[in-house]
Each structure stands twice: as C-alpha cells, then as structure tokens.
C-alpha positions in Angstrom: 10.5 -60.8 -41.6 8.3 -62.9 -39.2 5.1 -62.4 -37.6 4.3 -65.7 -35.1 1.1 -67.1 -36.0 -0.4 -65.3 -32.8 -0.3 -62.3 -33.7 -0.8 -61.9 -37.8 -4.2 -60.3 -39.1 -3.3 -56.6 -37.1 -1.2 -54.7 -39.3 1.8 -55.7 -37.2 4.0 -56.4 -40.8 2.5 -53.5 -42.4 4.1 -51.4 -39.6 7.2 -53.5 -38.9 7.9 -52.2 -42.6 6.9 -49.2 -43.4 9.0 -48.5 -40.2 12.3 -50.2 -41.9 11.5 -47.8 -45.1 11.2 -44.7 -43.0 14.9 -46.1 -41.4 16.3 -46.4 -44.9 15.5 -43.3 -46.6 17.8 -40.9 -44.9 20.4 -44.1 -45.5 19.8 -45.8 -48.7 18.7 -45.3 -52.1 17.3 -48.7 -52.7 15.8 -51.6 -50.6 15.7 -55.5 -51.8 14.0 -58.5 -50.8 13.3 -61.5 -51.8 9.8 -63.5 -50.8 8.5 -67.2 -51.5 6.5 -67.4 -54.5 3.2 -68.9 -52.8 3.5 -66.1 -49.8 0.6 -64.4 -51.1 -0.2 -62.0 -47.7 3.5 -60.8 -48.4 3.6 -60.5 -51.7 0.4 -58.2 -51.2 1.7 -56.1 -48.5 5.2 -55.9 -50.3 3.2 -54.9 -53.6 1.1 -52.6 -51.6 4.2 -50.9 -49.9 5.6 -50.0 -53.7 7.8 -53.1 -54.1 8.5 -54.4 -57.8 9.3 -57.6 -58.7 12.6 -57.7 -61.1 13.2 -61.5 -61.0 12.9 -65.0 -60.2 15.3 -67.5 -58.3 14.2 -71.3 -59.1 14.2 -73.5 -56.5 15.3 -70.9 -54.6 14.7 -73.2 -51.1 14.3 -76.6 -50.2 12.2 -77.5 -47.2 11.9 -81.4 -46.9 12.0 -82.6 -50.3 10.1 -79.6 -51.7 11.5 -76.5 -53.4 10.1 -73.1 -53.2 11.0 -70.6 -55.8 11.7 -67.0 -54.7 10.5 -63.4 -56.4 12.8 -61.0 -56.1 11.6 -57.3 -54.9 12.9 -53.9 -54.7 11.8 -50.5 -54.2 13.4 -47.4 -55.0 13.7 -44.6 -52.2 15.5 -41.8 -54.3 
C-alpha cells in the first residue's frame, strides 16, 4: 500500500486496511504481507492492526545500490 506524501498523518492507511481485513474475512482465513525493515509508521500500524511478524527476507530489495530487508507479516482471520 501507498499513501502520497500529501496526504499521510490522517488515518487514511489505518482505514485503507482495516477495510481490506473487513473484505477478507468473509473470504480468507489468513492475510500476508511483507513491509521494509526501516518502515517504522507501517510496521506500527501493521503491529497495531494484529499483524505478526514470522520472518525475514535479506536483501529483500535493492534501490540504487542499497538493499532493504523485508519482515514478513500475517494475521490470522479464523
């Protein structure tokens, strides 16, 4: 998911989730991400939604000549 610069600080990823949740429980038992390891405003919001961390991908992405490693989430609807 992304919020444009513009527009972050209102609660709009908060709600752009929980809404994809609400979607999912009538259809899924189980919902994954993954997230960039220094994202810390979505690893709270994830975190604060229930996600769990149950791994790591190293050097998951490069951007330039930089890699990013990834956490990877889930959250259990049933």
């Amino acid at each position: 998911m992304f919020v444009r610069p513009e527009v972050r600080g209102v609660g709009l990823s908060k709600y752009l989730a929980e809404e994809v949740i609400k979607q999912a429980e009538n259809l899924a038992e189980e919902i994954l991400l993954t997230v960039v390891d220094s994202n810390i405003a979505a690893l709270r919001l994830y975190k604060g939604l229930g996600f769990k961390k149950y791994g790591l991908e190293k050097r998951a992405l490069k951007i330039g000549n930089e890699y990013q490693d990834e956490l990877l989430m889930s959250l259990l609807l049933k």
